[in-house]
C-alpha positions as CSV (number, residue, x, y, z in Angstrom):
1,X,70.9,161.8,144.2
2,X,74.7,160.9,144.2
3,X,76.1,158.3,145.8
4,X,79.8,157.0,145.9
5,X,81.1,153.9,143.9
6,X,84.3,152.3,143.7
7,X,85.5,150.5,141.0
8,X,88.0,148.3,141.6
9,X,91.0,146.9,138.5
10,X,94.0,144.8,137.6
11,X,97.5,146.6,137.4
12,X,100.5,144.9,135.4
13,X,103.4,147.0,136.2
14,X,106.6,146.2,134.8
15,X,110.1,145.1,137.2
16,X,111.0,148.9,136.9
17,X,107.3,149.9,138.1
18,X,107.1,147.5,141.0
19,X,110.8,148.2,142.4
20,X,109.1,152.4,142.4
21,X,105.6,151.3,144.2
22,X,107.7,149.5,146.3
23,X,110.2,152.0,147.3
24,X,107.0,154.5,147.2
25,X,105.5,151.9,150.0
26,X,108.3,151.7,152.0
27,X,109.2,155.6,151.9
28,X,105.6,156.6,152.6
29,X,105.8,154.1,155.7
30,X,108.5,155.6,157.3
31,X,106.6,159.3,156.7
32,X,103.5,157.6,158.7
33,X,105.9,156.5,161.6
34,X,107.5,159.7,161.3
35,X,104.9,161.7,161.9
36,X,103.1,159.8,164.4
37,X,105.9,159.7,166.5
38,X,106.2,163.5,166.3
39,X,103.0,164.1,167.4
40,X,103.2,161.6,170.2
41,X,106.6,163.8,171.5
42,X,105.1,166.8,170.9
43,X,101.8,166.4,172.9
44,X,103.9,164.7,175.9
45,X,106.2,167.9,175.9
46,X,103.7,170.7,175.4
47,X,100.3,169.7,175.8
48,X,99.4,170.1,172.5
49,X,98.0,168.1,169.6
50,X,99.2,168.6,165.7
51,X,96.5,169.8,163.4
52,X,95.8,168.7,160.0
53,X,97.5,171.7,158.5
54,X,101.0,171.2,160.8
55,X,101.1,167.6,159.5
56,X,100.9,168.6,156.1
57,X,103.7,171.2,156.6
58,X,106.1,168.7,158.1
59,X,105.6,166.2,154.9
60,X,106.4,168.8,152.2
61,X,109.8,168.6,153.1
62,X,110.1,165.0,152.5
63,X,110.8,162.2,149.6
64,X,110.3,165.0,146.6
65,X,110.3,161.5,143.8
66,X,106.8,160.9,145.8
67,X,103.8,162.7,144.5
68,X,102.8,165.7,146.7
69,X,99.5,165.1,147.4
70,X,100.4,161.1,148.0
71,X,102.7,162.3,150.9
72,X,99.9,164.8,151.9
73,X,97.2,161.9,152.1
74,X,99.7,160.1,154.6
75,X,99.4,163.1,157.1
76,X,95.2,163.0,156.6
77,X,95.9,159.2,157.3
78,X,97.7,159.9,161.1
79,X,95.1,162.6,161.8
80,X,92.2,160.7,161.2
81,X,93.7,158.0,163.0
82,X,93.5,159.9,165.9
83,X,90.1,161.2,165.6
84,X,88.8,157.9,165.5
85,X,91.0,156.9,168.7
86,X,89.3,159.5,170.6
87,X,85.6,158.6,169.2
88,X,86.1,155.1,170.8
89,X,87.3,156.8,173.9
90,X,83.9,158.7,173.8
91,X,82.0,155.3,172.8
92,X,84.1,153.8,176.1
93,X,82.7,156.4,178.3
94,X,79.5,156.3,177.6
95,X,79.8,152.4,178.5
96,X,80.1,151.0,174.7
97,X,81.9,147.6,174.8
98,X,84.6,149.0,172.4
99,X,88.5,148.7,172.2
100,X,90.4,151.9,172.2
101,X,93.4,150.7,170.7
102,X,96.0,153.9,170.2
103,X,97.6,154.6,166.9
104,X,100.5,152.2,166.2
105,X,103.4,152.1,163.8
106,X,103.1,150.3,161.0
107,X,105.4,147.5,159.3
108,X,106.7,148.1,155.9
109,X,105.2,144.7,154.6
110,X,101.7,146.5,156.7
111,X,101.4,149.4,154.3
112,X,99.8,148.3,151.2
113,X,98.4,151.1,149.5
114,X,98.7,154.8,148.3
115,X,96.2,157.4,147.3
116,X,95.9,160.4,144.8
117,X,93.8,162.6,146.7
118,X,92.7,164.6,143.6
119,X,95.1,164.9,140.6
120,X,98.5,163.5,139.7
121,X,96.5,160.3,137.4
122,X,95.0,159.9,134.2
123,X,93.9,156.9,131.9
124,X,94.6,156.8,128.4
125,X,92.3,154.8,125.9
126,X,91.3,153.0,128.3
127,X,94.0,150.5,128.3
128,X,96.7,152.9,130.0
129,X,97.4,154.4,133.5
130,X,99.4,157.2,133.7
131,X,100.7,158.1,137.2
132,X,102.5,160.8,138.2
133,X,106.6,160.0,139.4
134,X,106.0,156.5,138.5
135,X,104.9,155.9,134.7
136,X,102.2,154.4,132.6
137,X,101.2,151.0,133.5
138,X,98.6,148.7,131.9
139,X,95.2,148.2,133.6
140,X,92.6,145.6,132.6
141,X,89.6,147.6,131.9
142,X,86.7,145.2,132.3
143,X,84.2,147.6,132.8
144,X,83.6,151.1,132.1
145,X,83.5,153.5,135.1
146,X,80.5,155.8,135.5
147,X,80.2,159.3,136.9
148,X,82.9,161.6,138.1
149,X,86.8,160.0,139.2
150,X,87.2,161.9,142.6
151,X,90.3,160.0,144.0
152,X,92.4,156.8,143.1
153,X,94.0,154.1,145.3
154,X,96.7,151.9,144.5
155,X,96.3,148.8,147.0
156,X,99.3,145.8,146.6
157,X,97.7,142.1,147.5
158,X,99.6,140.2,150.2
159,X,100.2,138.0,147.1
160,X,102.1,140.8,145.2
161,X,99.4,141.5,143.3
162,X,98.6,145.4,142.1
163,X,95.2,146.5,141.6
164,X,93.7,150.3,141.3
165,X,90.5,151.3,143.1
166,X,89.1,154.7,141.8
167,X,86.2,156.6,143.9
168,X,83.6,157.8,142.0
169,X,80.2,160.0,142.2
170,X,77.9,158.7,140.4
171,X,74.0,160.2,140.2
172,X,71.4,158.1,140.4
173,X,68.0,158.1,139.9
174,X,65.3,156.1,141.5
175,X,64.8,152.9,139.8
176,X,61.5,150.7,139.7
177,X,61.7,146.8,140.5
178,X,60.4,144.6,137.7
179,X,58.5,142.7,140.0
180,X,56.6,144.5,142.3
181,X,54.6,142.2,144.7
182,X,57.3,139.2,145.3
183,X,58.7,139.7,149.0
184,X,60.8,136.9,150.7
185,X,62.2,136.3,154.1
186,X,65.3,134.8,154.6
187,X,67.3,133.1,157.4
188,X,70.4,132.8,157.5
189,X,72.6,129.7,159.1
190,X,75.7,127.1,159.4
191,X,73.4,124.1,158.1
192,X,72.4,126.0,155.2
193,X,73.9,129.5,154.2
194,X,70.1,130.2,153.6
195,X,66.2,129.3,154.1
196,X,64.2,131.5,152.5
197,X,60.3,131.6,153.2
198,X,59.3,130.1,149.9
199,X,61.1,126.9,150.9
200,X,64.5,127.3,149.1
201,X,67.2,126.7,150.7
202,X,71.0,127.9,149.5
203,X,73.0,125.1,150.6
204,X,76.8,126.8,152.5
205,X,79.6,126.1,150.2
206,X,81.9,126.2,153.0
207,X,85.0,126.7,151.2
208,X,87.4,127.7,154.3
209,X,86.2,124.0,156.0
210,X,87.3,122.5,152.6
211,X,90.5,124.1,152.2
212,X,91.6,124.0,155.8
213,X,94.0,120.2,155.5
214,X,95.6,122.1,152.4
215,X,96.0,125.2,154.3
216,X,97.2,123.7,157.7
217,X,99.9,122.2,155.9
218,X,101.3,125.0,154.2
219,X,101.2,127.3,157.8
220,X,103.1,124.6,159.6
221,X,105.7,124.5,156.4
222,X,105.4,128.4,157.2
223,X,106.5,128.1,160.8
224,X,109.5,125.9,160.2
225,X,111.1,128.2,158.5
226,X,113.8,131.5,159.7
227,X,112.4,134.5,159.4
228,X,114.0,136.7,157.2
229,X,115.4,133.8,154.7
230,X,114.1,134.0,151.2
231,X,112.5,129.9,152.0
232,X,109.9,132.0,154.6
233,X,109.1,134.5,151.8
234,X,108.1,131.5,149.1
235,X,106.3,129.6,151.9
236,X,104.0,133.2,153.1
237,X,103.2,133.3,149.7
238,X,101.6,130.2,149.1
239,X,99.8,130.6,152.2
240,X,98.7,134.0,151.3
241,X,97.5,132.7,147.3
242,X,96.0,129.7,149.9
243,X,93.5,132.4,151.9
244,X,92.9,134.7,148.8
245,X,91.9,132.0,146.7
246,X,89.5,131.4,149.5
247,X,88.7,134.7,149.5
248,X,87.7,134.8,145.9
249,X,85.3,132.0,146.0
250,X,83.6,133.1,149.1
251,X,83.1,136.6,147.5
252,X,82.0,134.8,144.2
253,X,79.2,133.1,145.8
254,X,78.0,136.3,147.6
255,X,78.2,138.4,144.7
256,X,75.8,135.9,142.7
257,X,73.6,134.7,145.8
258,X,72.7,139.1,146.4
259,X,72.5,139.0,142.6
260,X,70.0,136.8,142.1
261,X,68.0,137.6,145.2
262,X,68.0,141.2,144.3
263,X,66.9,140.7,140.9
264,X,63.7,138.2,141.7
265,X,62.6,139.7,144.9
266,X,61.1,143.4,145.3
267,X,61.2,143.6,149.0
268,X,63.9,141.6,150.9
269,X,63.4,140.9,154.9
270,X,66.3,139.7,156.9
271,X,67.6,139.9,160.5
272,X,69.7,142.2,162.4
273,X,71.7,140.0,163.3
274,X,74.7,140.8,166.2
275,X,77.1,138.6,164.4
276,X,80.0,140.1,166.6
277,X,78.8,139.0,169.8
278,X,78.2,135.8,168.0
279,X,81.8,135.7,167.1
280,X,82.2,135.1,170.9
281,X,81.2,131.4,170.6
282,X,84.3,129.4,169.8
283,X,83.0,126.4,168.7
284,X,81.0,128.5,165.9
285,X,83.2,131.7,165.2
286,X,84.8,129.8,163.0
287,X,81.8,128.5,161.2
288,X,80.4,132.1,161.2
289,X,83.2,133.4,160.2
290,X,83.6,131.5,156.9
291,X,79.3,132.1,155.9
292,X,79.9,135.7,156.3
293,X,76.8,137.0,157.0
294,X,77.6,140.8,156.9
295,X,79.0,140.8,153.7
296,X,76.0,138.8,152.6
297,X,73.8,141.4,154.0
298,X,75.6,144.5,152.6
299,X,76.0,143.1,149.1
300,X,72.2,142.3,149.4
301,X,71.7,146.3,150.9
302,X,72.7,148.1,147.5
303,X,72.3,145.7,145.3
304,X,68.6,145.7,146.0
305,X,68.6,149.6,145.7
306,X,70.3,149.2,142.3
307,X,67.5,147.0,141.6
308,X,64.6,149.2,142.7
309,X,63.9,147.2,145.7
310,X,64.4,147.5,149.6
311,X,66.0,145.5,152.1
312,X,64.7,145.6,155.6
313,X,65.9,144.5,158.7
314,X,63.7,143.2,161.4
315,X,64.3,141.8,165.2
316,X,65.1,138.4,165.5
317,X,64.1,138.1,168.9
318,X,61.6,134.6,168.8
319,X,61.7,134.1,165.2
320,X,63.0,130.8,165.3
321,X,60.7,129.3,168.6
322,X,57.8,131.7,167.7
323,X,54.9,129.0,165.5
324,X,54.7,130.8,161.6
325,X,50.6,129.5,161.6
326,X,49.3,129.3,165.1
327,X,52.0,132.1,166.2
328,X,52.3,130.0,169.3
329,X,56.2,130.1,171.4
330,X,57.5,126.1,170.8
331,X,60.7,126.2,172.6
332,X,63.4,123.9,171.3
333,X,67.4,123.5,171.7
334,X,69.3,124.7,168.5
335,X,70.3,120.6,168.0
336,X,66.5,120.3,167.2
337,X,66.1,121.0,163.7
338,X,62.5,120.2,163.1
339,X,59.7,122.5,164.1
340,X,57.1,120.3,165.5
341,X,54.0,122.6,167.0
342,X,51.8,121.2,169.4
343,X,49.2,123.8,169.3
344,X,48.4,123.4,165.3
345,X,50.5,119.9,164.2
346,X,52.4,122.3,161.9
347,X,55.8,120.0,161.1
348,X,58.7,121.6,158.8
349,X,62.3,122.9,159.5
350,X,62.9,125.4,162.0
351,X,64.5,127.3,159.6
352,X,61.9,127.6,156.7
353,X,59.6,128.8,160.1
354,X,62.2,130.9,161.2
355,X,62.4,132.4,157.7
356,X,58.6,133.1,157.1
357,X,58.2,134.4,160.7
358,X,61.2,136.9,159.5
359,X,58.7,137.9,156.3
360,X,55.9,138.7,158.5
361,X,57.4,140.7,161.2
362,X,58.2,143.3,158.6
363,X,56.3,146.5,158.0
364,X,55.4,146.5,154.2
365,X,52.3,148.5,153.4
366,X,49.4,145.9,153.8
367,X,48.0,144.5,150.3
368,X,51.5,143.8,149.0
369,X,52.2,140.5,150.4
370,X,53.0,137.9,148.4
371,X,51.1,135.1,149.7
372,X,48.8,134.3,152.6
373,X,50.6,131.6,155.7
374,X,48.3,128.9,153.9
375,X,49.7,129.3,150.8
376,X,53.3,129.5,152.1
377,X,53.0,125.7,154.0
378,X,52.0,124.1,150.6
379,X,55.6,122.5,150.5
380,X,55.1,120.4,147.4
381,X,53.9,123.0,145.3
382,X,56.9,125.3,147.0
383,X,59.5,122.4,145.7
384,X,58.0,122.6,142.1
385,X,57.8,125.8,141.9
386,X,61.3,127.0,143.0
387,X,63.9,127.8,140.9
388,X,67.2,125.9,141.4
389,X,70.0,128.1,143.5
């Protein structure tokens, strides 16, 4: 089997390099505009919509010191954006709660990145980047890439940063878990990022909440300054360093909370959660926004297939009123975070119930559970047992 990887590094261009990704930026921005506006005109005059292949004609013409194929992926870039604006017009019909939105211009400081469809790149020793019209530039090679380079990105960081993302296919072959009857359910939440049904519980680092008096301050410094003066340049970039530092940590924590999980448990049960409609909530979209969930769950999706093991998702509908022993519904407000039930005196937190009802609504082949409900509720054995997160 062969799937697609990306593997993403550090660029140091020199003042000469960064002055001709820059201009490169710029130039391929005003193509994009260029072209969309075209075939905005020429639909409104004759009823008709520019193919792929009449994109690609118009852009050969143009900015010869930019890479052929770089120009040519700007054209794919306005066609597909246009295929996906009338998917969501199809979703809209059929009475999906989507947003069109037509194809806009973009903003030079909006058009961070370039591709190499195919050719025009190479790396030397490792240690080199050679790109065509622009130069060699040094790359921090942390790791080695694996399977076969199909195209190459160069992506600039609202911070100035330059990084290079190459796509790769890489074949793969089924792998087999080390351990092969631990299974875990796990809840996610604002109190905790997450319960899991063994009784562990990985506390929310909540590193947006933290930096927000730090970042507050440097937006209203932001906003008191002209736009256009070279004071409003310094102070977006502090704000910028501000959220990707942010960023980093957030993805840090993710990256090492799938790893772990990944790597201990064989089969992984979580909830399909609809963590846009969610979003909806503004006294918690903020909250939600900062755990990130989906990222959580998507790091956990092929992380666990890299592993050998299987994520599954399951309905969350009455997992967290729904009794883990007697099975019994105990409704309860989310401000009650104790699950009391009347029916079998079972007392712990709703989310550790939540969490093993999430384990057992799963459909794993029967003989390869981990432990029996009886086992699960032992809660001092579960807080010697469990490995510090």
């Amino acid at each position: 089997m062969i799937v697609n990887r990306m593997y993403k590094y550090r660029l140091y261009p020199n003042k000469e390099q960064v002055k001709l990704l820059t201009s490169q930026l710029k130039s391929l921005c005003n193509i994009y505009n260029h072209l969309l506006k075209i075939k905005i005109n020429v639909y409104k005059e004759n009823k008709r919509s520019l193919s792929r292949k009449d994109l690609n004609a118009l852009v050969k013409a143009w900015d010869k010191h930019i890479h052929s194929q770089v120009r040519q992926n700007v054209a794919d870039r306005v066609d597909k954006a246009f295929n996906n604006f009338f998917n969501r017009i199809k979703l809209k019909k059929s009475y999906a709660k989507v947003k069109v939105g037509f194809p806009r211009f973009k903003a030079d400081h909006r058009y961070n990145s370039l591709t190499y469809p195919q050719s025009g790149f190479n790396l030397l020793n490792n240690r080199i980047l050679h790109l065509s019209k622009i130069g060699d530039i040094i790359i921090k090679f942390h790791r080695p890439i694996e399977g076969k380079i199909k195209t190459l990105s160069i992506k600039r960081s609202p911070t100035g940063k330059w990084y290079v993302c190459f796509s790769c296919e890489v074949p793969v072959t089924k792998k087999r878990h080390k351990f092969l009857d631990k299974q875990v359910g796990i809840d996610v939440g604002l109190e905790n990022f997450a319960t899991l049904s063994t009784g562990n519980v990985i506390t929310n680092p909540r590193y947006l909440i933290k930096s927000e008096n730090k970042l507050s301050k440097s937006q209203r410094c932001l906003s008191r300054k002209f736009k256009g003066s070279k004071n409003r340049t310094k102070a977006r970039l502090k704000v910028a360093k501000l959220h990707e530092k942010i960023t980093n940590q957030r993805m840090d924590f993710l990256h090492k909370q799938s790893h772990y999980l990944s790597n201990t448990y064989n089969y992984i049960v979580v909830e399909s959660l609809n963590i846009k409609n969610m979003m909806k909530n503004r006294y918690l979209a903020k909250h939600i926004a900062d755990a990130s969930w989906n990222t959580f769950i998507q790091l956990l999706s092929y992380k666990a297939a890299s592993a050998g093991g299987q994520l599954i998702c399951v309905d969350p509908k009455y997992t967290s009123i729904k009794c883990s022993c007697c099975g019994k519904n105990v409704p309860k407000k989310l401000s009650v975070r104790e699950h009391n039930c009347p029916f079998c005196d079972l007392k712990l937190h709703r989310d550790h119930n939540a969490a093993i009802n999430i384990l057992h609504s799963n459909k794993i082949p029967l003989g390869r559970r981990e432990s029996t409900p009886v086992e699960i509720f032992d809660r001092k054995s579960l807080k010697q047992d469990a490995p510090q997160l």
